[in-house]
N, C-alpha and C positions, 0 to 999 in steps of 0.2 A: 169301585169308583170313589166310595168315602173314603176309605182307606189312602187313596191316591192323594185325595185332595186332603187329607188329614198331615200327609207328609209334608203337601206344597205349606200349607197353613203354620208347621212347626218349622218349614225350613225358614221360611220370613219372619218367624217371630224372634228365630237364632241369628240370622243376619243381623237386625233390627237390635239385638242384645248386646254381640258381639262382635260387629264391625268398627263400633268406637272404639272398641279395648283394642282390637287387631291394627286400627289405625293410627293409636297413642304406641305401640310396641313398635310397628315399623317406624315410626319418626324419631325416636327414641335409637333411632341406630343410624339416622341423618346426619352426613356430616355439614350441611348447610343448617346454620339457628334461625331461619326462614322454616316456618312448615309450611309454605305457596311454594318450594324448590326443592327436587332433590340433589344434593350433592354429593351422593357419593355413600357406602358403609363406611361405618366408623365406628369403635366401641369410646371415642372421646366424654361423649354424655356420662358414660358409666362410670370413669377415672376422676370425673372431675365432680363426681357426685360423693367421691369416698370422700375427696378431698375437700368440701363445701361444708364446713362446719356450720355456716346458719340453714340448711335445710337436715341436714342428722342431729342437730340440736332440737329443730321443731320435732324431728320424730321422736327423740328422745324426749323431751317435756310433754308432749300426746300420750307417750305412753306412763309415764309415769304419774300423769294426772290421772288418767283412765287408771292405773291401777290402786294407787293411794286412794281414790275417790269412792274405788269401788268395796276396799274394804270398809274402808270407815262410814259408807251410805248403805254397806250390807250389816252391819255391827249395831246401827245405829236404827235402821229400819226394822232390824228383826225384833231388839229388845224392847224398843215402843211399843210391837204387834204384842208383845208376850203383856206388857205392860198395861195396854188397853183393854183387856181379858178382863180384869181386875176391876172394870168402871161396870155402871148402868150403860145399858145399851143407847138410853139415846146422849150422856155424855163422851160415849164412844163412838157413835153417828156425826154427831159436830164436830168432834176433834178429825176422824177422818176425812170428814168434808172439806173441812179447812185446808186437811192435808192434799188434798186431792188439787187442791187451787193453782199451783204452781205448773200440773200438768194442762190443766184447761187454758191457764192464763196464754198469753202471747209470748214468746222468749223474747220478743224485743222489748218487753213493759218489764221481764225478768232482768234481763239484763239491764235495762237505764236506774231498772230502783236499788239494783246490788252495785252497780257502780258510783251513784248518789250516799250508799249506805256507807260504802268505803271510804268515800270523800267526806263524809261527815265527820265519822271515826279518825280520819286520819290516818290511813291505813295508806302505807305505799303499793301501789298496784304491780302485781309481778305475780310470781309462781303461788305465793300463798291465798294470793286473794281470788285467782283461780282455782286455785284448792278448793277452795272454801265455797266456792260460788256451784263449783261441781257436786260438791259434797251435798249442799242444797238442795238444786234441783233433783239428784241421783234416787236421796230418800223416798220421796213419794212413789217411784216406781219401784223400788225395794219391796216396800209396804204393801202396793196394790199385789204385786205376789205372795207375799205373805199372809195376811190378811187373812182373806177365805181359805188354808190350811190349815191356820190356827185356829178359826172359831169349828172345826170338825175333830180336834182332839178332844179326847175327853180328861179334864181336869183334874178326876177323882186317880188317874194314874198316877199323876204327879204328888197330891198326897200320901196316897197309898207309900211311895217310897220313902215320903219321909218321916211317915211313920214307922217305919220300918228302918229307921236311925239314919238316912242316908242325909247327907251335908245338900242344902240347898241349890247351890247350882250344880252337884254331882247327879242330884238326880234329877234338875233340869237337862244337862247333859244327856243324860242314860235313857228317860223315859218320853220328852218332849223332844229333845234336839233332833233324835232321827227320824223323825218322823215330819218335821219339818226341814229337814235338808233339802228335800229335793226342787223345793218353794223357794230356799232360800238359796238356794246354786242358781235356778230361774229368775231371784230378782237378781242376784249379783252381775248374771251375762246381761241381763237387761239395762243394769246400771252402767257396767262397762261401755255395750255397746254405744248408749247414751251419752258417754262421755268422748271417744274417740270420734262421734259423731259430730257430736256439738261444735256450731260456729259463733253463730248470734253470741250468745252470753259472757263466751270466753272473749270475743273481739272486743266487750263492754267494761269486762273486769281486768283485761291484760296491761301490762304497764310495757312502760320503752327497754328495747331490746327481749322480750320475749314474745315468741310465736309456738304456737301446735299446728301440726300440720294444714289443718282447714283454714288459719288466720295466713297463713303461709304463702297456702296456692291462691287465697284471694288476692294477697299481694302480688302475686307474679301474676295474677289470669287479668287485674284491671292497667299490666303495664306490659302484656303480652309475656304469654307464660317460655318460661327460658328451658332446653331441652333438657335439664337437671330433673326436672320435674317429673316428663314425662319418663325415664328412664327410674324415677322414684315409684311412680304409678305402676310401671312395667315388672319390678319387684315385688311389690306389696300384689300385686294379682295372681303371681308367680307362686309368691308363699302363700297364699289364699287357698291356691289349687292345690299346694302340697298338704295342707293343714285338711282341707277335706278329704282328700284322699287318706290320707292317715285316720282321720275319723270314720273312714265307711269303714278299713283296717279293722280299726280296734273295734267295731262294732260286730264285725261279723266273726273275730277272735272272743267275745266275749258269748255271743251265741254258742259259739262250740265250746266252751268252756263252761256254758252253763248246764250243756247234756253230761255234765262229769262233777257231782257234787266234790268231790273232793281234791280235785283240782281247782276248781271253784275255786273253794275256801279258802286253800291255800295263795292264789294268784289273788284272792281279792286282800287279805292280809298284807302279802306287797305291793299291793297299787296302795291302799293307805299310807305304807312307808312312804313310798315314793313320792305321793304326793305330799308331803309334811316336809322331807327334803326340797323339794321342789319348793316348794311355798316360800320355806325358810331362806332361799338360795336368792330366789328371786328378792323376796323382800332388803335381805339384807344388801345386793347388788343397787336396788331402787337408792336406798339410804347412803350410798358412798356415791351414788351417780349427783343424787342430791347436794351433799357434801360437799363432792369435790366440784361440784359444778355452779357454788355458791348461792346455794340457797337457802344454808341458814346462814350464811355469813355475809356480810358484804363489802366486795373487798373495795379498798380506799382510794386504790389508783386507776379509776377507771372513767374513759370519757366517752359521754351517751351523744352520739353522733347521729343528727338527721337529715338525708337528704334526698334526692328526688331519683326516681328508679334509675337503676345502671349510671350511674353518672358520677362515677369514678374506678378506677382500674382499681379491684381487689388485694394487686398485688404490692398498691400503694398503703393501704391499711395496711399489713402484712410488714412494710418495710419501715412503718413509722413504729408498730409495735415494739420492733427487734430493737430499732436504735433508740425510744424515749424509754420501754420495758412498760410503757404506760396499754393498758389493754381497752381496746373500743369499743363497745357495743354499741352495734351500728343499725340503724329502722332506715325502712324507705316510706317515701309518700307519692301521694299518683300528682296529687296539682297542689298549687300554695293554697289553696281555700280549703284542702281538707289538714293539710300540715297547720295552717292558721286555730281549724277548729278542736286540734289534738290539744294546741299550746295553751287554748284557753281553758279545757277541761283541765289540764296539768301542766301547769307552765313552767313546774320545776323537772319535767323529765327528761331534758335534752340539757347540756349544756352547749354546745354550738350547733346550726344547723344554716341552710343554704336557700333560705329564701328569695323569689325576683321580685324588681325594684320596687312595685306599688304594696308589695305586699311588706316588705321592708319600712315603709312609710308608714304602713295602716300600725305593722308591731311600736313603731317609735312613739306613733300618736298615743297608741294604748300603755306605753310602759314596761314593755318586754324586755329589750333589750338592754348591755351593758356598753358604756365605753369602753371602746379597744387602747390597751397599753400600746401606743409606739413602737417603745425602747422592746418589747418583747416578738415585734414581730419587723425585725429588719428586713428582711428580703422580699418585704412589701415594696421596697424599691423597684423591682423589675415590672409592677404595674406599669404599663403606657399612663401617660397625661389624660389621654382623649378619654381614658375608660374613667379615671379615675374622677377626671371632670365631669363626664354623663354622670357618673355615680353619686356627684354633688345635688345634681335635681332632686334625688329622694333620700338622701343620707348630707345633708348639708354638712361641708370641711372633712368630709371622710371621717366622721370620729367612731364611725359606729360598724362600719361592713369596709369587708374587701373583698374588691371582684375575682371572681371566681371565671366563670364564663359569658359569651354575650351571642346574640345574633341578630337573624330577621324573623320573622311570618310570610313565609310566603305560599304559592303556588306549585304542587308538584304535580308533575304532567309527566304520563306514559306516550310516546312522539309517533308509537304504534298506531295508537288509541285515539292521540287527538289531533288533527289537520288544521284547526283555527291557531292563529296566534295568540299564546297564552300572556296578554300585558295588561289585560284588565280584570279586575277581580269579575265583571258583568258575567265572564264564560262560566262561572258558578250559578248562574240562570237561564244558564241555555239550555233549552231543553233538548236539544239533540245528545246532549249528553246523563240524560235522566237515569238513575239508578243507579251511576257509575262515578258518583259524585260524593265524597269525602269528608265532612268536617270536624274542629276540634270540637270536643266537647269539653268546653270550658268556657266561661262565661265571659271573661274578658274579650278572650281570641275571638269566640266568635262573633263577639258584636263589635270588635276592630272592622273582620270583613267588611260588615252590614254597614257601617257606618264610613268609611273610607271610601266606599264605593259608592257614595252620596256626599262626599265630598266634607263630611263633616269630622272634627276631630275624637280618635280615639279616646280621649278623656271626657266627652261631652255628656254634662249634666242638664241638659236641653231636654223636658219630657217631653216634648213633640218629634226632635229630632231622635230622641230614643224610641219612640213609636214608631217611626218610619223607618226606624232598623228592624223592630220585631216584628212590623206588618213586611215586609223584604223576606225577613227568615220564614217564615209563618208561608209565603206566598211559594219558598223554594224547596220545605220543606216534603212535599211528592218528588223532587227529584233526586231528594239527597237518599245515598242507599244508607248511611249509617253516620252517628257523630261518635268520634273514638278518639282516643288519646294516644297510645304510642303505637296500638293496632293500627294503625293508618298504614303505617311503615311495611309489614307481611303483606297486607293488601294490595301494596301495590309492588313491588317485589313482584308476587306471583301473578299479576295482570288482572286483579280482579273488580279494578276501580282505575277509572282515566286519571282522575283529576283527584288533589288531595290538601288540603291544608295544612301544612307541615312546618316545624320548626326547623329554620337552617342547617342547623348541626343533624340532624337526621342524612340529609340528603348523602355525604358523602359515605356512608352507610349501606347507602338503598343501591345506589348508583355502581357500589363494586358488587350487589349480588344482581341487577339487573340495568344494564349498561344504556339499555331505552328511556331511560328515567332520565329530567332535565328540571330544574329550579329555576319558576321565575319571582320577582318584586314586582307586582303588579305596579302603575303609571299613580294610578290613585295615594298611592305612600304604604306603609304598615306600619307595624312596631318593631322597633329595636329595643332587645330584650338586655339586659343584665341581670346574672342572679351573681350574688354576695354570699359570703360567711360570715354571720355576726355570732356573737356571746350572749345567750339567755342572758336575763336580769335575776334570773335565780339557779343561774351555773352552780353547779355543786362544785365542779372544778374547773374555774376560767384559766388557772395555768395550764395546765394543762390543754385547754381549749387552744389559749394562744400561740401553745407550742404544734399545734393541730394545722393552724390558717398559715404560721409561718413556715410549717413543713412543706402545705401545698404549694405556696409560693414561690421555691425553689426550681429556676430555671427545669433542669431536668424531670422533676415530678411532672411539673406541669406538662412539660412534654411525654410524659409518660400516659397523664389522662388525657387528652389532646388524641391523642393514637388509639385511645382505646374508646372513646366515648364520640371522637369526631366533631367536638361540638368547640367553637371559635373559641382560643382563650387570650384574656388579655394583657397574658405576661409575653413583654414584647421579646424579651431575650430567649423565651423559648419558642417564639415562632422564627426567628432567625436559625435554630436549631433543625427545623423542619427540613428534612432532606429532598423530597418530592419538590422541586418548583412549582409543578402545575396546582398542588394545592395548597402552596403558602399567596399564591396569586389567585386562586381559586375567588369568582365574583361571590359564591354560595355561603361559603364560609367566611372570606374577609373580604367581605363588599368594601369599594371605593367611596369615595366621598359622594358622584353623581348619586348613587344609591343610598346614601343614611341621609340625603338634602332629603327626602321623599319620606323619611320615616319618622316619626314621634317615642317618647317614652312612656310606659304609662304612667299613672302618677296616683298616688289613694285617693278617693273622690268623698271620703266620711261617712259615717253612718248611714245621713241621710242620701247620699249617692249610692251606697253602696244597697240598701234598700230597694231605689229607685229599679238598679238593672235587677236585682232578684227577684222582682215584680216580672218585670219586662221576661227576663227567662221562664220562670213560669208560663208566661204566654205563650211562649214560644215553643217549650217541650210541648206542653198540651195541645198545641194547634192553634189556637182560637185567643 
């Protein structure tokens, strides 16, 4: 009977282990990028993961920090240990203590003070300062292995050889080294592994355009993870299994080998070759990866592109490369309030990027941005009037941004799911719809809702009428199943929420993988959005930027990201390009004038405003 129930007990604890990984592998062969749908096999994910140089670049910088980090934190932790020998034992006790601090301390207090230590230095943030940052932390765990093997050798060996005329680190080598190897193999997997692990410190020390895997998938898991990913996962688990496998292998080849001393002998003489090649191979492959992948150099014609998840066709990077020869590196950001808090930490890392409207206002108040040259970006011409004109309320005479894209806020409804008519924002409080109910999480958007649906403006600096938005939220928030950002979108794809607050350009998206899906503007009004491309004020390279905004511009581009990202743009010549009628007419995408009479722009509200709702949201997450 135990026996019985010892099997049922491991089979749920192998489910429970292994149904995630089995459930990342099957979606990983989905030809739908909904995981709420299946569409079909496909080996697509896998082709287009050879071919996605920013996630084989994060593996390739993961790895190569993890391994540089680990020589140089095992180099550097051993010879300290040997070093410390040499002290009184209680100036040996505080210096290890010390040493010990960085593993006690928090990595988030690790990283804020290695990224403050950078910033002071003047240190540009990128592969080096990761290095560095790794190499740091990596030592103390190095050490804590080494440590207690060191204080059990005994000392008098080490003289003894060199009395016996042997050259000082020869007979460190010969009479101390091996006998600390096995310590010091044990801190180096430890440092490794600490470093391929690591998220926190590297996200604090990384500069624009470089990721490791872990900075990587959190970019894609807070803007809903793309099947590139999961198909990455699905390898790296693969070669996990083959790598142990191989190591039961050679473990039970080295048993049998050790009932035969002199075969032994012989086979252990070529594993040390082998591994010195090996080592050498590797190291020196790191070094040209390095190299050629500019990291001791930096090359001169290159522009640091930021803009907001998926939201531009890759193939338009791609094509701007080939015809300027100018090379991109390109970062995403999930909302403009975290993209705002990147620029103030470093406000020379981008030279152009795509902020929307208020936040556009708040950069001009503070001094970020550059005037745009004219004469350098002709084909600003095909902007419409009407965009160009909105874009006057937070960029007065257009001197500083060009619009990019625009929409609404509205309401997205499954026609399955919901039987009321969706024209007031109020059905976000009905509780017949409790659990199934969707909002952004973003501070703006959701207190447009709250605020609109009381009839007051999305701009309003009113702390009573902003109380009565967050006591609204605060009152709905048992019914709401979750607040998300572009995850709205799978969720309701796959049926697993009614109702959803959603940006316009989502919906014709949602609508071709789940046909039940309808976009309303609520009677109350919303916001009509703008985002822009403007020029840092400390562009490293603004030609190049402006050769960037007037690439976009061009009738056909634009029509190219338009198709790929769905979302309204308001280059008018390339919405006359649009071959569908239904969706150059489409209300969703390019509402009529009865619809933008209902809607507002946001606008910066200052410090003190901007305070004011980070108060109020606090209230709001917390409950109370």
């Amino acid at each position: 009977m135990r026996t019985k129930l010892e099997k049922i007990y491991m089979g749920i604890i192998f489910v429970f282990m292994y149904a995630p990984i089995l459930t990342l592998i099957i979606l990983s062969f989905n030809s739908s990028k909904s995981r709420a749908r299946w569409g079909g096999f496909t080996l697509q994910w896998y082709i287009n993961l050879i071919n996605d140089n920013s996630v084989l670049n994060a593996m390739a910088n993961t790895l190569i920090i993890a391994l540089v980090s680990t020589v140089f934190a095992t180099v550097i932790g051993t010879l300290t240990c040997v070093g410390l020998m040499g002290l009184k034992r209680r100036s040996r006790t505080v210096i290890m203590g010390i040493t010990n601090i960085p593993m006690i301390n928090a990595d988030i207090v690790t990283g804020i003070s290695l990224m403050l230590l950078f910033k002071v230095l003047h240190f540009e943030t990128g592969f080096i300062t990761v290095l560095l940052a790794h190499i740091t932390f990596n030592i103390p765990y190095v050490m804590l292995s080494v440590m207690p093997r060191m204080k059990t050798i005994n000392p008098n060996i080490y003289e003894a050889a060199l009395d016996l005329g042997a050259e000082p680190f020869y007979a460190f080598r010969k009479s101390v080294l091996p006998d600390l190897m096995p310590s010091v193999i044990a801190g180096a997997l430890m440092a490794f592994t600490m470093s391929i692990d690591d998220f926190i410190i590297t996200y604090f020390t990384k500069g624009s355009g470089f990721d490791t895997i872990s900075t990587k998938i959190y970019n894609e898991v807070k803007r809903g993870i793309q099947p590139e990913i999961y198909a990455l996962s699905s390898i790296i688990f693969v070669i996990v299994l083959i790598l142990l496998f191989a190591s039961s292998r050679l473990r039970q080849r080295q048993a049998v080998l050790k009932k035969d001393a002199a075969l032994y002998k012989v086979e252990k003489k070529m594993s040390r070759g082998k591994l010195v090649l090996i080592s050498a191979a590797s190291m020196g492959i790191i070094l040209l990866a390095m190299y050629f992948g500019g990291v001791f150099t930096r090359k001169s014609n290159q522009l640091f592109v930021y803009n907001a998840g998926e939201y531009i066709d890759p193939e338009v990077i791609e094509m701007f490369e080939a015809e300027t020869g100018i090379e991109v590196v390109y970062d995403e950001f999930e909302t403009p309030e975290i993209m705002y808090a990147k620029m103030v930490q470093n406000d020379g890392a981008y030279d152009v990027i795509c902020p929307s409207d208020y936040m556009i206002e708040k950069m001009l108040d503070a001094g970020m941005l550059q005037e745009l040259d004219p004469d350098a970006i002709p084909n600003r011409k095909y902007i419409g009037e009407q965009y160009l004109k909105a874009a006057d309320s937070f960029d007065p005479g257009n001197r500083y941004s060009v619009p990019y894209c625009w929409g609404t806020v509205g309401i997205l409804y499954n026609t399955n799911m919901v039987d009321d008519p969706v024209t007031s924002w109020d059905i976000l409080w009905d509780e017949k719809y409790s659990g199934q109910i969707l909002m952004q999480d973003s501070i703006r958007d959701a207190f447009t809702v709250a605020l609109k649906r009381n009839g007051y403006s999305l701009n309003s600096t009113d702390p009573a009428e902003l109380e009565k938005a967050a006591e609204d939220m605060i009152a709905q928030r048992p019914l709401v199943q979750a607040y998300v950002v572009d995850q709205a979108r799978d969720k309701m794809i796959g049926g697993e929420a009614a109702l959803a607050v959603i940006y316009s350009g989502e919906v014709l998206y949602t609508q071709r993988e789940n046909p039940d899906l309808e976009y309303s503007v609520p009677d109350e009004g919303t916001n009509v959005w703008i985002d822009a491309w403007v020029v840092t004020k400390k562009a490293r390279n603004p030609e190049a930027a402006m050769k960037w905004i007037d690439f976009l511009c061009r009738p056909e581009i634009a029509l190219m990201n338009f198709d790929f990202i769905t979302y309204s743009t308001p280059n008018e010549a390339a919405r006359e390009m649009i071959e569908d009628e239904d969706i150059r007419n489409s209300e969703a995408i390019f509402p009529d004038e009865s619809i933008l009479k209902k809607c507002e722009t946001m606008s910066y509200l200052g410090e003190e405003g901007d305070a004011l709702y980070n108060e109020m949201w606090k209230k709001v997450k917390s409950g109370n």
